[in-house]
PQR file with spaces between the fields and no chain letter, atoms N, CA, C, O and H, PARSE charges and radii, in Angstrom:
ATOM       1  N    UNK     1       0.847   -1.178    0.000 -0.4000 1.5000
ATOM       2  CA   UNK     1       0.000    0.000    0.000 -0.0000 2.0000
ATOM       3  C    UNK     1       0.891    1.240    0.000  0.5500 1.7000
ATOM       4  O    UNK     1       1.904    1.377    0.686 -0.5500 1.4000
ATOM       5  N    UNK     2       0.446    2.013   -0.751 -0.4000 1.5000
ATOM       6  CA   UNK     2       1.484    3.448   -0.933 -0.0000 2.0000
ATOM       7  C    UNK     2       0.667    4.447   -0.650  0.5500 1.7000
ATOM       8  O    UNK     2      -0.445    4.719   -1.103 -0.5500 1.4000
ATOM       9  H    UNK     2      -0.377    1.902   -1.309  0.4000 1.0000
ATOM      10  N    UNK     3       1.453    5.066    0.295 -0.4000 1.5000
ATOM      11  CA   UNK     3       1.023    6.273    0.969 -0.0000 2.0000
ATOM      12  C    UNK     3       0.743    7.431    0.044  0.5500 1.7000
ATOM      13  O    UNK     3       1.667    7.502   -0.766 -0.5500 1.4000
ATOM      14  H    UNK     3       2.356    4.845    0.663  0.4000 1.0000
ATOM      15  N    UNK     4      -0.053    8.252   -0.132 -0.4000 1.5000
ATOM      16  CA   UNK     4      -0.199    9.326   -0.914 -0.0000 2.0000
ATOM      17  C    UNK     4      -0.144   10.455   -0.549  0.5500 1.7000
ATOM      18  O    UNK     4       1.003   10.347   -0.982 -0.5500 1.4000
ATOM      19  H    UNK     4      -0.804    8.194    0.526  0.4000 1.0000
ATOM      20  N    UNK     5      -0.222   11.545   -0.152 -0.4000 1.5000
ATOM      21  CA   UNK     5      -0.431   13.178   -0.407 -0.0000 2.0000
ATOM      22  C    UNK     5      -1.752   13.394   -0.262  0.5500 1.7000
ATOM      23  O    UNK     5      -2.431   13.121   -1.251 -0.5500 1.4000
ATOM      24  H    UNK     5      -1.154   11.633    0.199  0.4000 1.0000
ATOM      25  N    UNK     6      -2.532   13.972    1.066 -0.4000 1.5000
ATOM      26  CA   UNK     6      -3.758   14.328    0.755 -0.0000 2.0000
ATOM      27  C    UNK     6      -4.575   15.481   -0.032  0.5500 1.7000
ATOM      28  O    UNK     6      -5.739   15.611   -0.412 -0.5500 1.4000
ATOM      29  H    UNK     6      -1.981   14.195    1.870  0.4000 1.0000
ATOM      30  N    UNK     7      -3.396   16.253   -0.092 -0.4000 1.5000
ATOM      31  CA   UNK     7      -3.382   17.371   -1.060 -0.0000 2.0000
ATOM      32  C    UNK     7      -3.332   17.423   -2.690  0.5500 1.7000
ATOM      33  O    UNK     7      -4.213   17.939   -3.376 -0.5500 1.4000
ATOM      34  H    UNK     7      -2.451   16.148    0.216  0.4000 1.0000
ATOM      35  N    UNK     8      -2.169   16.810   -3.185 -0.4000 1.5000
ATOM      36  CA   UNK     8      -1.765   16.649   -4.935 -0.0000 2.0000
ATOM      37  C    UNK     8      -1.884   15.351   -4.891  0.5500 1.7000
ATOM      38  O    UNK     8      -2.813   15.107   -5.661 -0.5500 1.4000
ATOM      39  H    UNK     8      -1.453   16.391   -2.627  0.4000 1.0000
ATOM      40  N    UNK     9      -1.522   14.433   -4.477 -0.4000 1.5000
ATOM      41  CA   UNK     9      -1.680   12.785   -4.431 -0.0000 2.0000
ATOM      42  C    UNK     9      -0.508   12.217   -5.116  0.5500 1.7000
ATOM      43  O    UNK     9      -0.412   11.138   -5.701 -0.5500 1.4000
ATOM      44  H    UNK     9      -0.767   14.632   -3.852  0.4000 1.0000
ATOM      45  N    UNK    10       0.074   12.834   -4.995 -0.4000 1.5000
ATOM      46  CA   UNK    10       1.691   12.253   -4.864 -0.0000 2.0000
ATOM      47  C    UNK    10       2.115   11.277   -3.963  0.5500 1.7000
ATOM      48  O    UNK    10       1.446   10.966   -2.978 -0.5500 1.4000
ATOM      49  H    UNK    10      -0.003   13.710   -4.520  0.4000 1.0000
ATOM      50  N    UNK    11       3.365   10.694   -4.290 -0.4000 1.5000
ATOM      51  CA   UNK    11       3.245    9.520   -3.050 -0.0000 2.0000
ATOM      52  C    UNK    11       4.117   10.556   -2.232  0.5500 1.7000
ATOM      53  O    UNK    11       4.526   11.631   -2.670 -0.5500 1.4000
ATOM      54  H    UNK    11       3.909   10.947   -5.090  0.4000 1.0000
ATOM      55  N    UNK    12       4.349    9.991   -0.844 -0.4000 1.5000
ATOM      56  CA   UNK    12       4.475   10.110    0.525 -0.0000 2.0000
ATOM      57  C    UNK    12       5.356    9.610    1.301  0.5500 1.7000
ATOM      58  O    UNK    12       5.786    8.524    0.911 -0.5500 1.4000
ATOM      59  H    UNK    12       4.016    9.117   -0.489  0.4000 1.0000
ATOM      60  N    UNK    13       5.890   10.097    2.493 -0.4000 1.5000
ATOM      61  CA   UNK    13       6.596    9.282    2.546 -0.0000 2.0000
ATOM      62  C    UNK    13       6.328    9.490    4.479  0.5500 1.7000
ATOM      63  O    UNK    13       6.668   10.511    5.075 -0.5500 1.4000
ATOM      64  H    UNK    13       5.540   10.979    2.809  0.4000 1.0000
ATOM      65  N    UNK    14       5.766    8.460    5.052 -0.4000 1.5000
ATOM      66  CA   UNK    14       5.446    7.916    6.284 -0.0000 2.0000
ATOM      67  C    UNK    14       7.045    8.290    7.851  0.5500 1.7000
ATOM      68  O    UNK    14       7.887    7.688    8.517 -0.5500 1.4000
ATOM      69  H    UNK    14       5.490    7.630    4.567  0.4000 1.0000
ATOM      70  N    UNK    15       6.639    9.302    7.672 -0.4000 1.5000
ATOM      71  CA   UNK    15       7.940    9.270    9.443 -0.0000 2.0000
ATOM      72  C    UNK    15       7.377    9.419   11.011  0.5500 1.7000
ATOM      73  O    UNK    15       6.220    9.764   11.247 -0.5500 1.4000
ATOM      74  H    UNK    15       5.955    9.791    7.131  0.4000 1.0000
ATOM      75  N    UNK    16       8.029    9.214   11.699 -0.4000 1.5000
ATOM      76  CA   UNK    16       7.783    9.053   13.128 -0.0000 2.0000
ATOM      77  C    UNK    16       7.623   10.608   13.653  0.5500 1.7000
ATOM      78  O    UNK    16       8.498   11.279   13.107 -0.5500 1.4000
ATOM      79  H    UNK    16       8.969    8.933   11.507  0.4000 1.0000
ATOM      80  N    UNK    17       6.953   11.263   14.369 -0.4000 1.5000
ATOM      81  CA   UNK    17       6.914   12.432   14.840 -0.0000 2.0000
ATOM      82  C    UNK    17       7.898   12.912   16.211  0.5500 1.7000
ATOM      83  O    UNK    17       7.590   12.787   17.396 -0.5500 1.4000
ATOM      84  H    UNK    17       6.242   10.717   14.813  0.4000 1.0000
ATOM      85  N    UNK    18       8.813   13.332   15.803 -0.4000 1.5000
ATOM      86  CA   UNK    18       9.589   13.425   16.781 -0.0000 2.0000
ATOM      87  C    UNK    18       9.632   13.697   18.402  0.5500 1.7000
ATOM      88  O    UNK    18      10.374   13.249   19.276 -0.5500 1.4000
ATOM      89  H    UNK    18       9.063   13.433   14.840  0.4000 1.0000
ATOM      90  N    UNK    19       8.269   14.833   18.448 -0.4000 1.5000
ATOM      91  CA   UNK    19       8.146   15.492   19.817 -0.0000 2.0000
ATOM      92  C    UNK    19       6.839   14.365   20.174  0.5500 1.7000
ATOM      93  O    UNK    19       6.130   14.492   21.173 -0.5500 1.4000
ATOM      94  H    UNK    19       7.667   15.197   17.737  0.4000 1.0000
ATOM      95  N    UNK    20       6.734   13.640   19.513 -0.4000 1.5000
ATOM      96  CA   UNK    20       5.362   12.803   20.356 -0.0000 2.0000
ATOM      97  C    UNK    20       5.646   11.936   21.124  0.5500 1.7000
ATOM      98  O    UNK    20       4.683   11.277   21.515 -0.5500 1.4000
ATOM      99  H    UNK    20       7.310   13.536   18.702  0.4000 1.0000
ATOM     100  N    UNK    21       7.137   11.517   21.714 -0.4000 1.5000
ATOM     101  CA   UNK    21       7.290   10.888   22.776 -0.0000 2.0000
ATOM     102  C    UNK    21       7.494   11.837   23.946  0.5500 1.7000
ATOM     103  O    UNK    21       6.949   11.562   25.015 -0.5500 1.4000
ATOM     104  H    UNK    21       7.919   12.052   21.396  0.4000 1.0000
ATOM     105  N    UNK    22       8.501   13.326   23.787 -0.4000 1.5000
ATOM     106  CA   UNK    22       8.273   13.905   24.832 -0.0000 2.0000
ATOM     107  C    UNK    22       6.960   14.746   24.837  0.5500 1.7000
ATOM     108  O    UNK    22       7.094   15.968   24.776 -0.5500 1.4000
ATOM     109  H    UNK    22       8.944   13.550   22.919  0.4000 1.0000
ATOM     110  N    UNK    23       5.891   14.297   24.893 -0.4000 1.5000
ATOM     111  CA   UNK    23       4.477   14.736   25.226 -0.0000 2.0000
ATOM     112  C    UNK    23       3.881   16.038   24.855  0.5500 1.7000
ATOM     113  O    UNK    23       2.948   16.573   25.454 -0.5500 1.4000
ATOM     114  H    UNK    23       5.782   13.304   24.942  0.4000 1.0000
ATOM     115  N    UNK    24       4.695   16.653   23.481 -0.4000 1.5000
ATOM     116  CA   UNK    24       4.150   17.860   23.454 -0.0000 2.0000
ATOM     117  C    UNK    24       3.488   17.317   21.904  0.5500 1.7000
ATOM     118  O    UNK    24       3.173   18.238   21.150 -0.5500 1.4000
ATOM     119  H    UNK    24       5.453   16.219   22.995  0.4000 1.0000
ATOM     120  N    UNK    25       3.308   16.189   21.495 -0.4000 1.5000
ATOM     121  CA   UNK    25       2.941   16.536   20.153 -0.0000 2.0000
ATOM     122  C    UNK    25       1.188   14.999   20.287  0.5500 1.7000
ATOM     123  O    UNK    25       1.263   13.905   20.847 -0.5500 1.4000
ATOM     124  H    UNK    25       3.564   15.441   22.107  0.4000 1.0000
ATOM     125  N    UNK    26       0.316   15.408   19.780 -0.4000 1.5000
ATOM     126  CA   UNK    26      -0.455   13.900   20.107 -0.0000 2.0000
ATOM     127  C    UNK    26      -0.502   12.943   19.012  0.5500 1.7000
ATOM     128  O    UNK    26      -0.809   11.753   19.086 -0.5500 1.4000
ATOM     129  H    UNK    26       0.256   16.296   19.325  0.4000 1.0000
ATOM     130  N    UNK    27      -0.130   13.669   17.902 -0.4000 1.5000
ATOM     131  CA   UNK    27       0.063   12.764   16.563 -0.0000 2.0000
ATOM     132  C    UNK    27       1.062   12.102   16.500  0.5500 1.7000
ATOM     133  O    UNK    27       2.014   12.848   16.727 -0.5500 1.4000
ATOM     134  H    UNK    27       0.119   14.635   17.842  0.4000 1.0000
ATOM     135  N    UNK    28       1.561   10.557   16.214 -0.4000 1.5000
ATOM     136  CA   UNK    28       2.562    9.859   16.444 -0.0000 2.0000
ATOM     137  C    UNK    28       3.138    9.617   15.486  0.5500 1.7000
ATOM     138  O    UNK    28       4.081    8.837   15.618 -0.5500 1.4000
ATOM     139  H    UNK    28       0.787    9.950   16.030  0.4000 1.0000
ATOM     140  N    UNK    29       2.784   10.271   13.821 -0.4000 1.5000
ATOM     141  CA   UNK    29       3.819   10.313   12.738 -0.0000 2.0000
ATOM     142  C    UNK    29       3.180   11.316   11.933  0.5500 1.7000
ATOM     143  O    UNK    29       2.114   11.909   12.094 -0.5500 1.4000
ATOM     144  H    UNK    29       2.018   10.905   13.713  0.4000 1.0000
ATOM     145  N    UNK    30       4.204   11.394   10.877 -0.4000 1.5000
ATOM     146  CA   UNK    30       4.094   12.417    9.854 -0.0000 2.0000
ATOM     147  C    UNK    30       3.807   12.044    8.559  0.5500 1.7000
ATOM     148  O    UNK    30       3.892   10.851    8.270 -0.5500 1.4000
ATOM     149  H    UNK    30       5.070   10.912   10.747  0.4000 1.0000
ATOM     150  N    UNK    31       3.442   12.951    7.627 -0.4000 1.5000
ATOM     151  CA   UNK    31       3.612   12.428    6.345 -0.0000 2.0000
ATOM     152  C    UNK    31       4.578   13.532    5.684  0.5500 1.7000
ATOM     153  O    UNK    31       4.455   14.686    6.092 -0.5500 1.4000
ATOM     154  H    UNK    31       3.373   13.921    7.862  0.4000 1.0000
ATOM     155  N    UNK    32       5.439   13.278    4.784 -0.4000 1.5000
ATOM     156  CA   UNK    32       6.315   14.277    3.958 -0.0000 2.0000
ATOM     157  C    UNK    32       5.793   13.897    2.311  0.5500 1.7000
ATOM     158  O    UNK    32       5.665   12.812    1.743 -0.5500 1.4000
ATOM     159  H    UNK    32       5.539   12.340    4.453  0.4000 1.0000
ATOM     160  N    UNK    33       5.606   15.056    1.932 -0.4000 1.5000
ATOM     161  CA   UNK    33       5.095   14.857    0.547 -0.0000 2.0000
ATOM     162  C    UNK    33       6.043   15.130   -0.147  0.5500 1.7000
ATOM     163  O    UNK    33       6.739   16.093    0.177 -0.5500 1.4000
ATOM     164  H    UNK    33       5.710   15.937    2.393  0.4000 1.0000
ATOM     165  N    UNK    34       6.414   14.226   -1.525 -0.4000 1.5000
ATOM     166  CA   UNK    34       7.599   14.492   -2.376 -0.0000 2.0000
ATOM     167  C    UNK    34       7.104   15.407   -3.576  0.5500 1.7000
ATOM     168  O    UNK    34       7.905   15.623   -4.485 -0.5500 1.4000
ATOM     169  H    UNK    34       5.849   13.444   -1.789  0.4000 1.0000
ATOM     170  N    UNK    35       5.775   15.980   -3.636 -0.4000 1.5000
ATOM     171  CA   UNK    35       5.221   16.534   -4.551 -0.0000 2.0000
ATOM     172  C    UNK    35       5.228   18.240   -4.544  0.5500 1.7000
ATOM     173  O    UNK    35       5.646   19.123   -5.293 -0.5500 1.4000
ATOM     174  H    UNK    35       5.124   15.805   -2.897  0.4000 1.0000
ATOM     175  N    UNK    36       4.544   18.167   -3.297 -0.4000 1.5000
ATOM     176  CA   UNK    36       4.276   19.948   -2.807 -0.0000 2.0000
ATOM     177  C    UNK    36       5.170   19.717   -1.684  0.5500 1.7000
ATOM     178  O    UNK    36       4.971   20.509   -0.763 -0.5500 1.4000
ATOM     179  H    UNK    36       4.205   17.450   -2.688  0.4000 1.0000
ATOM     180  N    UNK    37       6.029   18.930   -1.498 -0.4000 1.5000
ATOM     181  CA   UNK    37       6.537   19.571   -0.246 -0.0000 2.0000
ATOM     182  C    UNK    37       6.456   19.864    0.999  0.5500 1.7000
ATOM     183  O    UNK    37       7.325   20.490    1.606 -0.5500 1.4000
ATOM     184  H    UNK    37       6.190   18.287   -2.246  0.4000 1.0000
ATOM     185  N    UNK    38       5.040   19.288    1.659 -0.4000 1.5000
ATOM     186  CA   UNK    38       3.863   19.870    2.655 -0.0000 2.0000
ATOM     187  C    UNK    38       4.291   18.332    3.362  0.5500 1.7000
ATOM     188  O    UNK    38       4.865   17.316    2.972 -0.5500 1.4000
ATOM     189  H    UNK    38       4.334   18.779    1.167  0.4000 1.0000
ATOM     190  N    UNK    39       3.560   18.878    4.813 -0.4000 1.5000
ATOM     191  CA   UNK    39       4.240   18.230    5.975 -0.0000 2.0000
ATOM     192  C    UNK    39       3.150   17.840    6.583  0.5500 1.7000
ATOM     193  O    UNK    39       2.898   18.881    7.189 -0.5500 1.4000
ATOM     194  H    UNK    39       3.094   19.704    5.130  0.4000 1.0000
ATOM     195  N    UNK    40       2.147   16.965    6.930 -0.4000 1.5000
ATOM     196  CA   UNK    40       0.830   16.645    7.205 -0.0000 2.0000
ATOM     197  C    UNK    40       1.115   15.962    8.272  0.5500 1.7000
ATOM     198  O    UNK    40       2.056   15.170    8.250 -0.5500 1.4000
ATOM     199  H    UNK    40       2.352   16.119    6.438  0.4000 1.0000
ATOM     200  N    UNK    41       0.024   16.229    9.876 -0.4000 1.5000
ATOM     201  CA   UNK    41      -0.393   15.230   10.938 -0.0000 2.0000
ATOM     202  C    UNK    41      -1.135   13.845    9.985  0.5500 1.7000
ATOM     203  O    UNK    41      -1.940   13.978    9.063 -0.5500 1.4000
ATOM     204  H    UNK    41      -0.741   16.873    9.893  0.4000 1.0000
ATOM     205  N    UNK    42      -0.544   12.446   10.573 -0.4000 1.5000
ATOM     206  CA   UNK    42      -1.073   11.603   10.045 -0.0000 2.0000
ATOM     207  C    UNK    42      -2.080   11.134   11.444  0.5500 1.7000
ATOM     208  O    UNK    42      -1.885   10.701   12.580 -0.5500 1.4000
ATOM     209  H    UNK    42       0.109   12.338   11.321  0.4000 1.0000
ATOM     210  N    UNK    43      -3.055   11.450   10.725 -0.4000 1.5000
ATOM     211  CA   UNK    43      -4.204   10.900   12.175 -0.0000 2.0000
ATOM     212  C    UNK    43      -4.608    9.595   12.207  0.5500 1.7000
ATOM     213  O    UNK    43      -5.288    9.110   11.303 -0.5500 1.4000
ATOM     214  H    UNK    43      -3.213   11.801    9.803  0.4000 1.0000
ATOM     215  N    UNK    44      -4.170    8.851   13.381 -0.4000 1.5000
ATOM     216  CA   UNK    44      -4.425    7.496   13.538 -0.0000 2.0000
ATOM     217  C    UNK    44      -6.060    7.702   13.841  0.5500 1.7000
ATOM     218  O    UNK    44      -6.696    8.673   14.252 -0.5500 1.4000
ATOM     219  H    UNK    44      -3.617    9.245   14.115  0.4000 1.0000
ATOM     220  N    UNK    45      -6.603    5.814   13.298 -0.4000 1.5000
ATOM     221  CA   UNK    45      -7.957    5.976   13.483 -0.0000 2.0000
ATOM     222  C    UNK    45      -7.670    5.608   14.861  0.5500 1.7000
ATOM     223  O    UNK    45      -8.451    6.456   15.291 -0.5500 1.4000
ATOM     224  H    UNK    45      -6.087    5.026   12.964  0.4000 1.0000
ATOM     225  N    UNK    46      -7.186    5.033   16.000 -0.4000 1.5000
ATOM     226  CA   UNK    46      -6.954    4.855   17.002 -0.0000 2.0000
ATOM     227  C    UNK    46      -7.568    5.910   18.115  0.5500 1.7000
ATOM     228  O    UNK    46      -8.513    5.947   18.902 -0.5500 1.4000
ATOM     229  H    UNK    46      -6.551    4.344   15.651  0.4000 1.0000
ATOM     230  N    UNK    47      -6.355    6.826   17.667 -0.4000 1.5000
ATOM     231  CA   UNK    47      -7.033    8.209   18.186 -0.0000 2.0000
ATOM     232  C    UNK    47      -7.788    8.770   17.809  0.5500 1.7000
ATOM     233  O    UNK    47      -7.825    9.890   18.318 -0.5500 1.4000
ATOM     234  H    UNK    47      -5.587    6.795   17.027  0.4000 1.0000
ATOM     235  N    UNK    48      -8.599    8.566   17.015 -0.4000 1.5000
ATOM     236  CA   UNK    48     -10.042    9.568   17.010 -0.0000 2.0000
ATOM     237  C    UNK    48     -11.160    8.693   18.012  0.5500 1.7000
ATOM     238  O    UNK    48     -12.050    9.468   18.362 -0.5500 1.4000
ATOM     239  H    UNK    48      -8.569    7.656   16.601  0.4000 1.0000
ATOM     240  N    UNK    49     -11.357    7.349   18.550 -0.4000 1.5000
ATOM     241  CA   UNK    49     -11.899    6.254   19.143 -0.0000 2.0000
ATOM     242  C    UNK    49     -11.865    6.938   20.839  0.5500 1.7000
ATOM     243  O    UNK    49     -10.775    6.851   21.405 -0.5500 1.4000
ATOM     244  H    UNK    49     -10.634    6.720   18.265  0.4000 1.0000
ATOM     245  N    UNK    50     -12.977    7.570   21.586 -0.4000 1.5000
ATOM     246  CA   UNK    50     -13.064    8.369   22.711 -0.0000 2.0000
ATOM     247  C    UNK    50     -12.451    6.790   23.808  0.5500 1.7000
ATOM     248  O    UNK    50     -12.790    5.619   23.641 -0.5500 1.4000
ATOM     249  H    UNK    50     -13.862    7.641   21.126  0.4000 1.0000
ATOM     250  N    UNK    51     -11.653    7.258   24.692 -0.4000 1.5000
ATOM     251  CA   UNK    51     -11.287    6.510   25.756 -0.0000 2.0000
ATOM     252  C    UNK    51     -11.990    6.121   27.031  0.5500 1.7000
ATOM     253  O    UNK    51     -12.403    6.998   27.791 -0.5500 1.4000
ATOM     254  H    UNK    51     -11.377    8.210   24.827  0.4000 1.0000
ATOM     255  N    UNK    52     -12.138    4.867   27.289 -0.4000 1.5000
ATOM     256  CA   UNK    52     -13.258    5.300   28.344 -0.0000 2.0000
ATOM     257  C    UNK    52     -12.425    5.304   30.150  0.5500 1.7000
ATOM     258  O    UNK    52     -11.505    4.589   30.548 -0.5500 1.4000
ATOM     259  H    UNK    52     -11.802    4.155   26.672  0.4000 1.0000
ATOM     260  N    UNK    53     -13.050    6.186   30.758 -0.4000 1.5000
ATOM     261  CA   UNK    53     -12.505    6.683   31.690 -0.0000 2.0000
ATOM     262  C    UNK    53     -11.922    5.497   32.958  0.5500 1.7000
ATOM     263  O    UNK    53     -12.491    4.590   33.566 -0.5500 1.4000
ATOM     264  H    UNK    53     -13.797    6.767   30.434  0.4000 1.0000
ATOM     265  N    UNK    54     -10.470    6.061   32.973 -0.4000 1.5000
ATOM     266  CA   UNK    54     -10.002    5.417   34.171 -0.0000 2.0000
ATOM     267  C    UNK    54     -10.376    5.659   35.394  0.5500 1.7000
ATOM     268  O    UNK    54     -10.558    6.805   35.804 -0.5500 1.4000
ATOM     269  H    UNK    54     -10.009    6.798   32.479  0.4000 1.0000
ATOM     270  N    UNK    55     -10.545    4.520   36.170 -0.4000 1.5000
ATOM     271  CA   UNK    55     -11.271    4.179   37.846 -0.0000 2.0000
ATOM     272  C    UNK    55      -9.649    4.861   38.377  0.5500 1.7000
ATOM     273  O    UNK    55      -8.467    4.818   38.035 -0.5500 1.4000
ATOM     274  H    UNK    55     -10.397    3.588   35.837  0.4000 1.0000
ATOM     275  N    UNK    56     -10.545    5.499   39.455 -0.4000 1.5000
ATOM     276  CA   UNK    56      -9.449    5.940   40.226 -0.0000 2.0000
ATOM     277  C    UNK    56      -8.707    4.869   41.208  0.5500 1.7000
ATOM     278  O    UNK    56      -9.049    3.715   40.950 -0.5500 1.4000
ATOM     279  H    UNK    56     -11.505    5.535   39.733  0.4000 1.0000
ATOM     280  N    UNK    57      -7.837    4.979   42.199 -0.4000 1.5000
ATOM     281  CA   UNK    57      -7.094    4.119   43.002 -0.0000 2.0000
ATOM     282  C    UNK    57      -7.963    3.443   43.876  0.5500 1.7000
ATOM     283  O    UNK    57      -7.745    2.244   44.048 -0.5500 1.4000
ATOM     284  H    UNK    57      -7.559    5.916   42.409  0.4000 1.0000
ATOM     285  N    UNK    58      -9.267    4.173   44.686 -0.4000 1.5000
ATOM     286  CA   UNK    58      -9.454    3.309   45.484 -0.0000 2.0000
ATOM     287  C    UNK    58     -10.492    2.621   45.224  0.5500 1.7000
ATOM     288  O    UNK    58     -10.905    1.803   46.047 -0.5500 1.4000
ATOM     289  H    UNK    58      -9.444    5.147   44.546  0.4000 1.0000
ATOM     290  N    UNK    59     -11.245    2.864   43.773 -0.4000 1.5000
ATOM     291  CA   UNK    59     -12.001    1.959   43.330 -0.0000 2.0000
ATOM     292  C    UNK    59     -11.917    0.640   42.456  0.5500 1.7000
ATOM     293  O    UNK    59     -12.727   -0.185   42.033 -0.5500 1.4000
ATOM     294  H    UNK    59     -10.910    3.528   43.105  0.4000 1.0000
ATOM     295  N    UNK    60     -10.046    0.910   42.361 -0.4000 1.5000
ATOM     296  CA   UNK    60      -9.306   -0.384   41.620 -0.0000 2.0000
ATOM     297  C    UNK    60      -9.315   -1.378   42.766  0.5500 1.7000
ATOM     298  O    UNK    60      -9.730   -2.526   42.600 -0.5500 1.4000
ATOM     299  H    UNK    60      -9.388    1.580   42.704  0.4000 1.0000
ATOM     300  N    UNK    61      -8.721   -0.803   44.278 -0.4000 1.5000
ATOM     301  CA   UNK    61      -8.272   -1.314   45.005 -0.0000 2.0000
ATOM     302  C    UNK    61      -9.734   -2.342   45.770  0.5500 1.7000
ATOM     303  O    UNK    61      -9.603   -3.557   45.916 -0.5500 1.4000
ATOM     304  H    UNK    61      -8.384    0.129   44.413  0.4000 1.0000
ATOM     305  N    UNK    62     -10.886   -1.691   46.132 -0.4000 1.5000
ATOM     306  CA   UNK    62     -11.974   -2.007   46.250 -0.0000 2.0000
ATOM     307  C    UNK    62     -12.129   -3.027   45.627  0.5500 1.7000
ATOM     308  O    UNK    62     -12.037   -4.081   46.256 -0.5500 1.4000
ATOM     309  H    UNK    62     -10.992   -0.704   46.013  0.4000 1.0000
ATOM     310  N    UNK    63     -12.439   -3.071   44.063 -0.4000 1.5000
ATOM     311  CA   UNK    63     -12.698   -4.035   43.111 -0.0000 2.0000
ATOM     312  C    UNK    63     -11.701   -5.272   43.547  0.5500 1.7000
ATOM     313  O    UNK    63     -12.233   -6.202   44.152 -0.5500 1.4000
ATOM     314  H    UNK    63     -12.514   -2.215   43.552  0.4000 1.0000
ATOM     315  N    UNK    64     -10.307   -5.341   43.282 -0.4000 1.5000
ATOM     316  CA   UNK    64      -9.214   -6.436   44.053 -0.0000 2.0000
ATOM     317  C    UNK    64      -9.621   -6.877   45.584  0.5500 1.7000
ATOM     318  O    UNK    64      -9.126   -7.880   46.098 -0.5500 1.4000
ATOM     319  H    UNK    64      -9.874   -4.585   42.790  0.4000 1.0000
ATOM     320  N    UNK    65     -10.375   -6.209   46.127 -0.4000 1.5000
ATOM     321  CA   UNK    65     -10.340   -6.936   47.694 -0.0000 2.0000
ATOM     322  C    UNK    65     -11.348   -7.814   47.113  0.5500 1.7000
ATOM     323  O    UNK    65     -11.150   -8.940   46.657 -0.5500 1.4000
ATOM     324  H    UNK    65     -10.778   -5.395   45.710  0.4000 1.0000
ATOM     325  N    UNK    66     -12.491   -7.153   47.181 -0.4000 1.5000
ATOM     326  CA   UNK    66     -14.156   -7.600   46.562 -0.0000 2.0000
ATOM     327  C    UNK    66     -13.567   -9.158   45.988  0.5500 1.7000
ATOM     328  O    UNK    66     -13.964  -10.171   46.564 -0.5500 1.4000
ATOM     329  H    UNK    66     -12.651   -6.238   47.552  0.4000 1.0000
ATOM     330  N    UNK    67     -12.607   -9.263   44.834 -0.4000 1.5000
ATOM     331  CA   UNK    67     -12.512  -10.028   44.031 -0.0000 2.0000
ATOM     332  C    UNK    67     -12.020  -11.428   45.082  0.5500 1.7000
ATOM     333  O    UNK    67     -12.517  -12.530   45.313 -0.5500 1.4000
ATOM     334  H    UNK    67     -12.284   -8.440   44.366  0.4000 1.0000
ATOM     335  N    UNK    68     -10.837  -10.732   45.523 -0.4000 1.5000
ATOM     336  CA   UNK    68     -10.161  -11.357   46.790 -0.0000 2.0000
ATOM     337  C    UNK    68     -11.165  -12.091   47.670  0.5500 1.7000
ATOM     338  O    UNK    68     -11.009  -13.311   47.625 -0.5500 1.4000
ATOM     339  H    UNK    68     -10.433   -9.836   45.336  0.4000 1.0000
ATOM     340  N    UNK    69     -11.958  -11.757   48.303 -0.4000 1.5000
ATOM     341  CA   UNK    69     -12.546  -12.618   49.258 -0.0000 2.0000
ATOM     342  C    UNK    69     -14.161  -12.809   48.535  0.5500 1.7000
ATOM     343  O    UNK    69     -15.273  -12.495   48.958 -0.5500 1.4000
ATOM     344  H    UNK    69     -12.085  -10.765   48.339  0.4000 1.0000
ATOM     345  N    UNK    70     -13.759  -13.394   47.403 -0.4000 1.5000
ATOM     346  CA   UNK    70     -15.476  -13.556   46.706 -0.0000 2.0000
ATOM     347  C    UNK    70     -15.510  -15.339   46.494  0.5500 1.7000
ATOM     348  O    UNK    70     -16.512  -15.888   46.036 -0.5500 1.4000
ATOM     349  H    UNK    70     -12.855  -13.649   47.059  0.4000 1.0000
């Protein structure tokens, strides 16, 4: 499968986003276009999928006893 250009539709070329491990960036790669030149967020379908909310500590801990003596 070859990556394209969402712009001219040129092919593409798929890189890692540099600042998205130290936490300032949320997109986790890039696209570089060999056509126009243009530098595109590649949006995972991953992340567009809403997260569902983490239980706090003492309702993890609760749940493990509960489980514990059931």
């Amino acid at each position: 499968m070859q990556i394209t250009c969402p712009y001219c539709g040129a092919p593409a070329e798929a890189t890692r986003n540099p600042f998205q491990g130290a936490g300032l960036a949320v997109h986790s790669s890039l696209l570089k276009c060999s056509g126009c030149d243009r530098v595109v967020l590649d949006v995972d379908p991953r992340q567009l999928q809403p997260q569902p909310p983490r239980r706090g500590l003492w309702a993890r801990m609760r749940a493990s006893i509960r489980r514990f003596f059931a």
